[in-house]
N, C-alpha and C positions, 0 to 999 in steps of 0.2 A: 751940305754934302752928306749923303747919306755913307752911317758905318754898318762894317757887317761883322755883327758881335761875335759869329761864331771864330772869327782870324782871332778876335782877342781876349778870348777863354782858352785856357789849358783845357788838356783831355779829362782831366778829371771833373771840372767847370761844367763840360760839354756833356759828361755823362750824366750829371746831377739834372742838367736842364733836360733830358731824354728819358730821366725817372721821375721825373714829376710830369712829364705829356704825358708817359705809359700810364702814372695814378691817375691821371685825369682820362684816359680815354677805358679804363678799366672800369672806373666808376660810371662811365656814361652806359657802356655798354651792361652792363652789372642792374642799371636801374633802366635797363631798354626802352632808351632814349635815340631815336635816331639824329646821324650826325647835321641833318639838313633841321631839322626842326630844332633844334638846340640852337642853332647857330642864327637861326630867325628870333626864336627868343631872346639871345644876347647879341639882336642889332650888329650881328657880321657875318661879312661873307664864309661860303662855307669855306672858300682856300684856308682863310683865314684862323679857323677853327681845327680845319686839318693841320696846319703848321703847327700850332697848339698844343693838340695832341701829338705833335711829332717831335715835340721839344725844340722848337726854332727858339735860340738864345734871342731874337729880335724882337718877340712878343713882348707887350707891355705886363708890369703887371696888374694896372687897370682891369687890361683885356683877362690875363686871367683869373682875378679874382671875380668878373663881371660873370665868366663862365664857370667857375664855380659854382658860382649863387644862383644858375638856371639849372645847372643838371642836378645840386645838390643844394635845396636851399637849406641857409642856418648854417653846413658846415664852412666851417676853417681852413685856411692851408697848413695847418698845424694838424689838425685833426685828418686831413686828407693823406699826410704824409707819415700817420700811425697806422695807416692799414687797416683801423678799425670799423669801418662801416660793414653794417651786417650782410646788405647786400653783397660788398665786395666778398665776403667771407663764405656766400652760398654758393658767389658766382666758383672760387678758387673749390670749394667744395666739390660743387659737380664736374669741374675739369680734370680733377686727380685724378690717378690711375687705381686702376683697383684691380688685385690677382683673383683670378678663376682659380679653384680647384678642382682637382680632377672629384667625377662620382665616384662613390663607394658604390658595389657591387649591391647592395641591397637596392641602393639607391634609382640605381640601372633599370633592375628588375621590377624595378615601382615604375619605371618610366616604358617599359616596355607591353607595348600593345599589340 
């Protein structure tokens, strides 16, 4: 009989399992990797790899240390869940917000043609 582990995780279980898909689909995306070809490399369907990255508490962790070791090979789930990989750090990089200020008046008059 199949169980369905999300009934028998607390909410905070449930969250941890949805922050470790979100590091793994950050990383994928981060070292652009599409989800279809990742998923061919680590021998599953792509449902299967979506679920993955979505945090389904049912995934093995076979399956996800298998997909670890394709999008990111060498690392850890240890090392994955420090945040440190460089790539993630460029990807968070370019997504930040950045303020505009306004021109100074010289500045204007320099841009003015």
């Amino acid at each position: 009989m199949k169980k369905v582990e999300s009934k028998l995780l607390n909410d905070k279980q449930l969250a941890q399992t949805r922050e470790l898909g979100e590091s793994l689909h950050r990383l994928r995306i981060a070292r652009r990797i599409k989800q279809s070809e990742a998923a061919v490399r680590a021998g599953m369907s792509r449902p299967t790899v979506r679920k993955i990255e979505q945090g389904d508490p049912g995934r093995t962790l076979g399956q996800l240390i298998r997909y670890l070791g394709v999008i990111a090979p060498g690392m850890t789930l240890q090392q994955l869940l420090q945040g440190k990989d460089p790539s993630v750090i460029f990807l968070e990089e370019s997504e930040r917000r950045r303020r505009v200020r306004d021109l100074t008046e010289a500045e204007k008059a320099a841009l003015d043609f």
